[in-house]
Backbone as CSV, one residue per row, in Angstrom:
resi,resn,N_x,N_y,N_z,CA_x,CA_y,CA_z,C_x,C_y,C_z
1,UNK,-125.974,-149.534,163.705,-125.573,-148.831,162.515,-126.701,-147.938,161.999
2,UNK,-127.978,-148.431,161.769,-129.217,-147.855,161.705,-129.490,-146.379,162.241
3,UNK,-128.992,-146.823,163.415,-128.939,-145.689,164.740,-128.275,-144.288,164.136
4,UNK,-127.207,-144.289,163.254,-126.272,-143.172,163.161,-126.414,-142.978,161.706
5,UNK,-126.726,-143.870,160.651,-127.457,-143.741,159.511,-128.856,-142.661,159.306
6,UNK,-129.897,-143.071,160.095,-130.930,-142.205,159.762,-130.654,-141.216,160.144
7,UNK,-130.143,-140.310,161.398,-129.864,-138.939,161.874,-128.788,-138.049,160.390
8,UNK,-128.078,-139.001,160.211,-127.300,-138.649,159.138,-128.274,-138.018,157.291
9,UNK,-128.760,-139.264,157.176,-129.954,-138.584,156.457,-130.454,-137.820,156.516
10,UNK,-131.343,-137.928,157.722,-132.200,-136.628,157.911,-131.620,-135.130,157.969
11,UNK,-130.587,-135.220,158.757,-129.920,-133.816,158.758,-129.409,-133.777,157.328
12,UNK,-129.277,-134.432,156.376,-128.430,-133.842,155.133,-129.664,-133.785,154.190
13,UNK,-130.920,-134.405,154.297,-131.900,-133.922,153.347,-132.605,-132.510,154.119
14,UNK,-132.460,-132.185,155.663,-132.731,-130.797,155.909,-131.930,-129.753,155.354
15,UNK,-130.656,-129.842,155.761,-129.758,-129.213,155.350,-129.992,-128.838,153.517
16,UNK,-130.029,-130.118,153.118,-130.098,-129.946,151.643,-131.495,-129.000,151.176
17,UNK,-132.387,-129.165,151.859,-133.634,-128.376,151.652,-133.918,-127.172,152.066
18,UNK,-133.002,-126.354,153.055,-132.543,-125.431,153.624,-131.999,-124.316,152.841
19,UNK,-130.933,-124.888,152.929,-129.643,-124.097,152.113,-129.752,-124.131,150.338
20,UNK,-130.284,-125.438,149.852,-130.410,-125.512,148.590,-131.245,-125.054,147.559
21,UNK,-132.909,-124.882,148.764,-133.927,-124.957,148.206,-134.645,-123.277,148.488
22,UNK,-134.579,-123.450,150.262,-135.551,-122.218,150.838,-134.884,-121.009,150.877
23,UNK,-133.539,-121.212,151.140,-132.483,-120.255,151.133,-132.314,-119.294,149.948
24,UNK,-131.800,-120.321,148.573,-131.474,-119.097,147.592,-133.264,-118.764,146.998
25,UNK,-134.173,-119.015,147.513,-135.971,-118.409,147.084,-136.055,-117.764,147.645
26,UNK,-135.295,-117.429,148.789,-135.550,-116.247,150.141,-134.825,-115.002,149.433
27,UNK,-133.897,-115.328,149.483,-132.426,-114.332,148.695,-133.186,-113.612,147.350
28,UNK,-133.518,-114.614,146.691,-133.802,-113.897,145.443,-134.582,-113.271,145.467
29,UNK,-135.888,-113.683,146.259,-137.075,-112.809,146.432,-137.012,-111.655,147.281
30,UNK,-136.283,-111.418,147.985,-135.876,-110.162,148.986,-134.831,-109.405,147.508
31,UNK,-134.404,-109.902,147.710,-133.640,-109.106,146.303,-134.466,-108.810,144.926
32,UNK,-135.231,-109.215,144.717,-136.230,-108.469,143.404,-137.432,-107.463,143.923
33,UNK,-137.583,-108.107,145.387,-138.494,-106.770,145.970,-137.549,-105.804,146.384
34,UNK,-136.657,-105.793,147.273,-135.813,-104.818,147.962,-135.290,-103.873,146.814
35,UNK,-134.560,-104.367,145.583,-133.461,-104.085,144.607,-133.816,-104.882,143.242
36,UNK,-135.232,-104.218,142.305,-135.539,-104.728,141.521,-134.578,-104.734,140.431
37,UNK,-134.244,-103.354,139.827,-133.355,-103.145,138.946,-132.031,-103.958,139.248
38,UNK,-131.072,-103.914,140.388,-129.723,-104.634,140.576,-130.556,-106.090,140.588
39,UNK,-131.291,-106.588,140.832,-131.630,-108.279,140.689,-131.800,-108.782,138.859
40,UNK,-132.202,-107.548,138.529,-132.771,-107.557,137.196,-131.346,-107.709,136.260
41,UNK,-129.695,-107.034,136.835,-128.751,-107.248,136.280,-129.208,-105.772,135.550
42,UNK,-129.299,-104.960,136.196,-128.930,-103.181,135.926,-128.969,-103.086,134.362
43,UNK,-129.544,-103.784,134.007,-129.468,-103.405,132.164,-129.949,-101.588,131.740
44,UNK,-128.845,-101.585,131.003,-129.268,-99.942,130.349,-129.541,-100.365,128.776
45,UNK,-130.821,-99.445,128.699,-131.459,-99.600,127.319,-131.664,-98.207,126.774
46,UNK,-131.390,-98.336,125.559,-131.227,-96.769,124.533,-132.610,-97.137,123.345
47,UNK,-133.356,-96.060,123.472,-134.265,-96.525,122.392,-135.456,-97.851,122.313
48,UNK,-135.177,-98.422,123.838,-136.211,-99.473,124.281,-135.014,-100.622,123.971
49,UNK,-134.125,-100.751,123.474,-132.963,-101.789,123.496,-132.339,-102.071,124.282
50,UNK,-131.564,-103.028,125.222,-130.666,-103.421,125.718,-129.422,-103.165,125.315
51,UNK,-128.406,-102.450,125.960,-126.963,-102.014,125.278,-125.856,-102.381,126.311
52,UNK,-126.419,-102.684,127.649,-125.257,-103.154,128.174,-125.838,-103.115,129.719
53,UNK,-125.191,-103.507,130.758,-125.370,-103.304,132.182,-124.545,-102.406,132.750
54,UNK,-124.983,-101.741,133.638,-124.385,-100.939,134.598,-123.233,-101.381,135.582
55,UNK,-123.404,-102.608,135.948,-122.600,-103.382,136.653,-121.662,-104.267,136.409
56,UNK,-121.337,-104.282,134.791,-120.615,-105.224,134.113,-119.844,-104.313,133.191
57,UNK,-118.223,-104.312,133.099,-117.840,-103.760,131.947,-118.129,-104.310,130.500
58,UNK,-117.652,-103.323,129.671,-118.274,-104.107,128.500,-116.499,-103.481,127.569
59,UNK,-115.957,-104.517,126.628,-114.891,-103.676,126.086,-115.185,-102.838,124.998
60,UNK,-114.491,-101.770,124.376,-114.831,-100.640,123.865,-113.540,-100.498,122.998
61,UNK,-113.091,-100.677,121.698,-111.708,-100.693,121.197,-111.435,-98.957,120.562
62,UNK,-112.625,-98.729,119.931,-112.621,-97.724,118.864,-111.975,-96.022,119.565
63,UNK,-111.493,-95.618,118.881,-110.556,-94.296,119.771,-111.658,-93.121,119.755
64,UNK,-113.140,-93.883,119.166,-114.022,-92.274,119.515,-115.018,-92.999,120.595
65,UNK,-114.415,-93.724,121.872,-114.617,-94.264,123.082,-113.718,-94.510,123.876
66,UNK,-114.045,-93.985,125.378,-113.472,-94.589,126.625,-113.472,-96.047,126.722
67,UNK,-112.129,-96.496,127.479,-112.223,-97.701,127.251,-112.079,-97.907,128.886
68,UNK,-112.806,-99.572,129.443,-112.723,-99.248,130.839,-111.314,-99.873,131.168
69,UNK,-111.514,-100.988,132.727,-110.260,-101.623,132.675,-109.799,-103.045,132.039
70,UNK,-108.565,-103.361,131.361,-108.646,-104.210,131.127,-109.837,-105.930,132.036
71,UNK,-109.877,-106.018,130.832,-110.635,-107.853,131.285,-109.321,-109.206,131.775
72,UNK,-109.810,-109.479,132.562,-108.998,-111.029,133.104,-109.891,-112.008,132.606
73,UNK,-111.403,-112.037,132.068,-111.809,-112.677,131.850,-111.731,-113.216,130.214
74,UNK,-111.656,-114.873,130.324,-111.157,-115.267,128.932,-112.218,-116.534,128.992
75,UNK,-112.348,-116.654,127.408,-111.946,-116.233,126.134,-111.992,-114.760,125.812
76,UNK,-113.196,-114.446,126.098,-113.595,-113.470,125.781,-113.938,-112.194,126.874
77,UNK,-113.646,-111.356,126.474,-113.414,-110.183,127.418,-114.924,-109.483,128.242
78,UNK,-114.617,-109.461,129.571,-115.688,-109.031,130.196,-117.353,-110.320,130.126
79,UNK,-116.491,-111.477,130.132,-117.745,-112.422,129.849,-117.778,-112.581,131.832
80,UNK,-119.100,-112.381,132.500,-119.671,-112.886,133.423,-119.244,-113.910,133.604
81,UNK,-119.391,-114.807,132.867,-119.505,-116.026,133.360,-118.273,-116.664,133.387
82,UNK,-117.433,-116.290,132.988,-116.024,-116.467,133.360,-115.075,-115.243,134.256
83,UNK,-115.559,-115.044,135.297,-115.553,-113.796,135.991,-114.379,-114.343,136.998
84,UNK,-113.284,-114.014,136.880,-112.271,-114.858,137.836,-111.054,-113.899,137.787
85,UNK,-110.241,-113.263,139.006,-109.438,-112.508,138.972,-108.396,-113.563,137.976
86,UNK,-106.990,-112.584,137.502,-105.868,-113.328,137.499,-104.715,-114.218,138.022
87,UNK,-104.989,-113.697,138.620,-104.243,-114.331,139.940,-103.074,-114.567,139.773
88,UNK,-102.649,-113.198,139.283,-101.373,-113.309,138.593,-99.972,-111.873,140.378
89,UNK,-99.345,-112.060,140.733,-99.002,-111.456,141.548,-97.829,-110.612,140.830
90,UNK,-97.483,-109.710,141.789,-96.650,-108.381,141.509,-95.414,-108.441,141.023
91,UNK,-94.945,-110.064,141.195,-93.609,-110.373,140.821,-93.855,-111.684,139.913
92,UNK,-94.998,-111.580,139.077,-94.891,-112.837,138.105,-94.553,-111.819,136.550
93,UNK,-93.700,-112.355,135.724,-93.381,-111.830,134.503,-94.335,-111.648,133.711
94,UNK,-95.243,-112.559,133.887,-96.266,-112.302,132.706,-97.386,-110.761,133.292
95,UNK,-97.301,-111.093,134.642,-98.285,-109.665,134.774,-97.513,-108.497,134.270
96,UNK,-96.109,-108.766,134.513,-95.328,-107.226,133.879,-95.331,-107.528,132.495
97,UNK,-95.465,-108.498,131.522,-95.401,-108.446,130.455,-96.976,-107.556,129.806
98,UNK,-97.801,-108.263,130.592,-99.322,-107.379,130.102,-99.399,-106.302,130.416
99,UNK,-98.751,-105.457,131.535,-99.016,-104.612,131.774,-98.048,-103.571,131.234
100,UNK,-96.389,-104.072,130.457,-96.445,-103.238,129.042,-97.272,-103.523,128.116
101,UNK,-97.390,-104.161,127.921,-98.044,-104.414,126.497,-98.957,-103.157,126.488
102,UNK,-100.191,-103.600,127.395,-101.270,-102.361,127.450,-100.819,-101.030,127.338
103,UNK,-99.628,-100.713,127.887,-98.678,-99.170,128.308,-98.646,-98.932,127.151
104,UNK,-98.158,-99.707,125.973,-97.640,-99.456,124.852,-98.758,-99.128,123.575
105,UNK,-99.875,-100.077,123.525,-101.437,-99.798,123.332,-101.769,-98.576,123.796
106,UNK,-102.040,-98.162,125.075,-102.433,-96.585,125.018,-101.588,-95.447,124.617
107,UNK,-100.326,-95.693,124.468,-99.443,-94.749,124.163,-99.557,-94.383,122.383
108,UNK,-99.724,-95.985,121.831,-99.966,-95.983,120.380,-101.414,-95.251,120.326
109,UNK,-101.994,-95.590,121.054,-103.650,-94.890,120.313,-103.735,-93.404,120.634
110,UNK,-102.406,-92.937,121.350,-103.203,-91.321,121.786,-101.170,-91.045,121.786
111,UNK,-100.413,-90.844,120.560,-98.608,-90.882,121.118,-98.687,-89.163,121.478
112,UNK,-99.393,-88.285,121.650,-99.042,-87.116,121.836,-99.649,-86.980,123.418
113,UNK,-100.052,-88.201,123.749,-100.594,-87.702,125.717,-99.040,-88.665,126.093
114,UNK,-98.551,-87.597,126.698,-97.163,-87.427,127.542,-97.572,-87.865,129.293
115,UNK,-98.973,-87.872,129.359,-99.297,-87.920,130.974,-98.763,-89.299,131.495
116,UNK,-99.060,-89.647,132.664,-98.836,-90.778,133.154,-99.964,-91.667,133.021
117,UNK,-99.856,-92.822,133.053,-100.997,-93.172,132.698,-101.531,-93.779,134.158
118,UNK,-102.957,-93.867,134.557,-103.607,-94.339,135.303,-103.312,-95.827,135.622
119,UNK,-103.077,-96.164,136.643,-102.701,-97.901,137.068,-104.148,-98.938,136.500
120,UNK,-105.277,-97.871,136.655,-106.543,-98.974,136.549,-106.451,-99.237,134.972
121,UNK,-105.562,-98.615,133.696,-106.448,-98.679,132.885,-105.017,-99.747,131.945
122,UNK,-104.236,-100.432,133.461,-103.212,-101.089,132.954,-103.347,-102.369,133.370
123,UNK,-104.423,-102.566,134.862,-104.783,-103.800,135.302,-105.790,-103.804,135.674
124,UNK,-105.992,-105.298,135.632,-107.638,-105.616,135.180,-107.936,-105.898,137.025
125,UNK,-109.635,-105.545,137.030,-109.777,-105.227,138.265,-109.998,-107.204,139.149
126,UNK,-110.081,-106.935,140.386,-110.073,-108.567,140.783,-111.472,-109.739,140.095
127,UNK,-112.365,-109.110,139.690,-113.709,-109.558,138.990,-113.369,-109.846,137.816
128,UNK,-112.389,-108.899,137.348,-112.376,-108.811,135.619,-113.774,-108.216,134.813
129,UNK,-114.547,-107.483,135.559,-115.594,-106.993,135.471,-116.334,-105.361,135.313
130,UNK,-115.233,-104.873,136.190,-114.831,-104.132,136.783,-115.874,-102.442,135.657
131,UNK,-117.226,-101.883,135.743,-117.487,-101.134,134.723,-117.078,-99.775,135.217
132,UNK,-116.522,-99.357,135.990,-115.971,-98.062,136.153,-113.985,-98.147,135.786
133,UNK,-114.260,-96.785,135.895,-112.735,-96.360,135.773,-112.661,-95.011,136.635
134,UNK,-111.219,-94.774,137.197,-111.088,-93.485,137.895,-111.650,-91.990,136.925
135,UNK,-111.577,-90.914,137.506,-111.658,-90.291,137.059,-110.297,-89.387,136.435
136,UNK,-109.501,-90.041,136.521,-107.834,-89.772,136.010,-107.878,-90.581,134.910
137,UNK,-108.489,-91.831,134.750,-108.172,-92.687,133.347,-109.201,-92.134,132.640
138,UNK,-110.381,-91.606,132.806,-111.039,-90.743,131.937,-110.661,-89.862,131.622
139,UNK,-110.028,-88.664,132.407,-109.287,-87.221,132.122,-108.338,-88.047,131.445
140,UNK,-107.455,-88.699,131.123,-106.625,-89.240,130.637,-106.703,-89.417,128.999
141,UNK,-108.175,-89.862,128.895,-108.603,-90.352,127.398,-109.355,-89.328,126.883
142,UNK,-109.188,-88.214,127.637,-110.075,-87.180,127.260,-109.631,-86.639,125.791
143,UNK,-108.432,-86.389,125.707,-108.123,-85.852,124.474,-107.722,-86.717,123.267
144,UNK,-107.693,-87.825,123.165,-107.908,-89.337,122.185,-109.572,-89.309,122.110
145,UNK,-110.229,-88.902,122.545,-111.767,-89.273,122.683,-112.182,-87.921,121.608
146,UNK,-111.780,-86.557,122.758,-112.416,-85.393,121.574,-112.022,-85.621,120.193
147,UNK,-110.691,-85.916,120.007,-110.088,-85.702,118.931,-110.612,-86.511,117.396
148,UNK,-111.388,-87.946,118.470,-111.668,-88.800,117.114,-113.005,-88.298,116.865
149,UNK,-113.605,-87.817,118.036,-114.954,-87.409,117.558,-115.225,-85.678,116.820
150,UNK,-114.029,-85.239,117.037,-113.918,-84.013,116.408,-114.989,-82.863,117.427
151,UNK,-114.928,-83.263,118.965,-115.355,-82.388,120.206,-113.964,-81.304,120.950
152,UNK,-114.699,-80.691,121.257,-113.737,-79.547,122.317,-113.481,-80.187,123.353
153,UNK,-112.269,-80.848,123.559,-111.741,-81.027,124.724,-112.722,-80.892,126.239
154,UNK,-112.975,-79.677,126.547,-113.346,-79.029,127.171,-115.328,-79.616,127.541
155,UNK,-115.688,-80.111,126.213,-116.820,-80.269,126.132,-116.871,-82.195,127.062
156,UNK,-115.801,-82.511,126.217,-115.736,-84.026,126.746,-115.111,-83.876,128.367
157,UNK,-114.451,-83.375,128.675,-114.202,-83.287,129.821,-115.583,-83.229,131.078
158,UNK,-116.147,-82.057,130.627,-117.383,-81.427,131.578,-118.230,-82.804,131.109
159,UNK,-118.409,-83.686,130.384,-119.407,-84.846,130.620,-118.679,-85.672,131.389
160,UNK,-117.482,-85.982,131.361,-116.700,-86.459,132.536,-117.017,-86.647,133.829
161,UNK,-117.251,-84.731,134.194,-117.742,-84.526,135.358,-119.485,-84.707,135.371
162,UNK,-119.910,-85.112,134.396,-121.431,-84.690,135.056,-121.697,-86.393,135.038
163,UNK,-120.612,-87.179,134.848,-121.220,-88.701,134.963,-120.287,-89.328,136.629
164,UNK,-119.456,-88.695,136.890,-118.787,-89.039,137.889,-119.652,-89.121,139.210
165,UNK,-119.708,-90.314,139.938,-119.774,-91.064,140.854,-119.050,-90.759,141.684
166,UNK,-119.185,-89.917,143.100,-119.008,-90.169,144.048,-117.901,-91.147,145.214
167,UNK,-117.604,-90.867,146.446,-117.096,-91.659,146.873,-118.904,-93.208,147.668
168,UNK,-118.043,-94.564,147.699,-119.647,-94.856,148.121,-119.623,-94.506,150.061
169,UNK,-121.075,-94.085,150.152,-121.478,-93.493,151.446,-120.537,-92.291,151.735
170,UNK,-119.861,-91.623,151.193,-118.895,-90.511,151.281,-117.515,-90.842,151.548
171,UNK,-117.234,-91.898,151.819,-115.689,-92.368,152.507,-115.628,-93.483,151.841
172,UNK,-116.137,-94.292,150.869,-115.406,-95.952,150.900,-115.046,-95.344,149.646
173,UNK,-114.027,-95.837,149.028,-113.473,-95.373,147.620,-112.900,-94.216,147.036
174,UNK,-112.791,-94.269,146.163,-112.634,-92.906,145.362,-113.794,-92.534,144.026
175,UNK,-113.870,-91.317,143.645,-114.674,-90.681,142.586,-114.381,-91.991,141.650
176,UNK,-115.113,-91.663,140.739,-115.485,-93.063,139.416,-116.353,-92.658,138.297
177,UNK,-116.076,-93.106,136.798,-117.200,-93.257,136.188,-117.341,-94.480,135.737
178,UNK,-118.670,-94.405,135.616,-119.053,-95.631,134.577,-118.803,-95.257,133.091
179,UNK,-117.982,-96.467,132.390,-117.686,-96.211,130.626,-118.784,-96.598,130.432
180,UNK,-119.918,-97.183,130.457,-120.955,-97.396,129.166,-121.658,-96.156,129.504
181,UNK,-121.825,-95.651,130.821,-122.906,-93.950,130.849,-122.225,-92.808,130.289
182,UNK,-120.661,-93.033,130.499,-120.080,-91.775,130.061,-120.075,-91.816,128.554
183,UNK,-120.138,-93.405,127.625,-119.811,-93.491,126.244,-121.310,-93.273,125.801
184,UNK,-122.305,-93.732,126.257,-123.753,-93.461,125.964,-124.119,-91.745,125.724
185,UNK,-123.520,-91.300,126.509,-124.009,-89.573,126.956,-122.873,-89.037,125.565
186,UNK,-121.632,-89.638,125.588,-120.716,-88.985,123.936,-121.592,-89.360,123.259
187,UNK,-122.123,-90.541,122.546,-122.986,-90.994,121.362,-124.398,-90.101,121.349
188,UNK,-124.950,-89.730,122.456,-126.290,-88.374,122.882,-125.433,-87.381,122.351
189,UNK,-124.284,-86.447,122.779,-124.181,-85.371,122.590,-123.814,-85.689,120.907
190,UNK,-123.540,-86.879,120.447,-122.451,-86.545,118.870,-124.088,-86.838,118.456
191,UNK,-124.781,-87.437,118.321,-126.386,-87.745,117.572,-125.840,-89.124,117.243
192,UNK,-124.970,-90.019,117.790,-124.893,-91.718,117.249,-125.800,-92.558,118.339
193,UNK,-125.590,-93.594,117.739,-126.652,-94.872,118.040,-125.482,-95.438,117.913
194,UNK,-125.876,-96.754,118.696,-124.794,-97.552,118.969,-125.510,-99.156,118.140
């Protein structure tokens, strides 16, 4: 019995010291040298402050802001640490129930945009995290955005384009912005602080 006992040990306190111990010190440390800022959790700071991460949505209610995609994450919206798709599928009622609801929310905050509305800015992405939005759900909020801030259309639009992201490596995705760079750069051009 002895015999098949100690091998058993030993391999599960290697294993355990491996994977548990040397492994995620390897990871992390290749990752704060390789990718200081993304290890660091991409924080953007205004004024020497912390205002949000690059890599995390953050929600945004007020109509003189882009808002990104809905959150799956609960209690509270866009919390990390409860970062878990819905897991709600294409034929469950409640996803069609949220996803009027929201229809009906953007229609109330902007009733004179007749457009269609963007799918991303009706479901929440698989992270619930999700800090970009297309560049259609931005053109979208473009004129709810000038309007509360009392900007030219035209003006909010062209920051649109000068925050838009790319496809990644030229082919994976589609164009994108980030809402906290594109809402940071409105609060620069209007003179607000957040």
């Amino acid at each position: 019995m002895s015999s098949t006992i100690r091998p058993a040990v030993v391999l599960f306190g290697a294993l355990t010291l491996i994977c548990g111990v040397i492994y995620p010190f390897a990871v992390t440390g290749i990752g704060a040298v390789a990718f200081p800022e993304q290890a660091g959790g991409s924080i953007v700071e205004v004024g020497g402050k912390p205002v949000g991460s690059a890599l995390i949505g953050q929600s945004f209610s007020s109509p003189k802001y882009f808002w990104g995609r809905p959150s799956a994450t609960g209690p509270m919206p866009n919390n990390a640490a409860g970062s878990s798709g819905s897991n709600l599928g294409p034929s469950n009622p409640a996803l069609t129930d949220a996803v009027k609801g929201r229809i009906e929310a953007l229609r109330a905050a902007d009733p004179a945009n007749t457009a269609p509305i963007p799918v991303d800015l009706v479901t929440a992405s698989g992270s619930g995290l999700d800090p970009d939005i297309s560049v259609a759900a931005a053109q979208y909020q473009a004129g709810r955005v000038a309007a509360a801030r009392q900007l030219d259309p035209a003006k909010v639009r062209a920051l649109i384009e000068a925050k838009q992201s790319g496809q990644v490596l030229g082919f994976f995705g589609e164009p994108r912005v980030n809402v906290l760079a594109l809402n940071l750069a409105l609060d620069a051009e209007t003179g607000r602080t957040r």
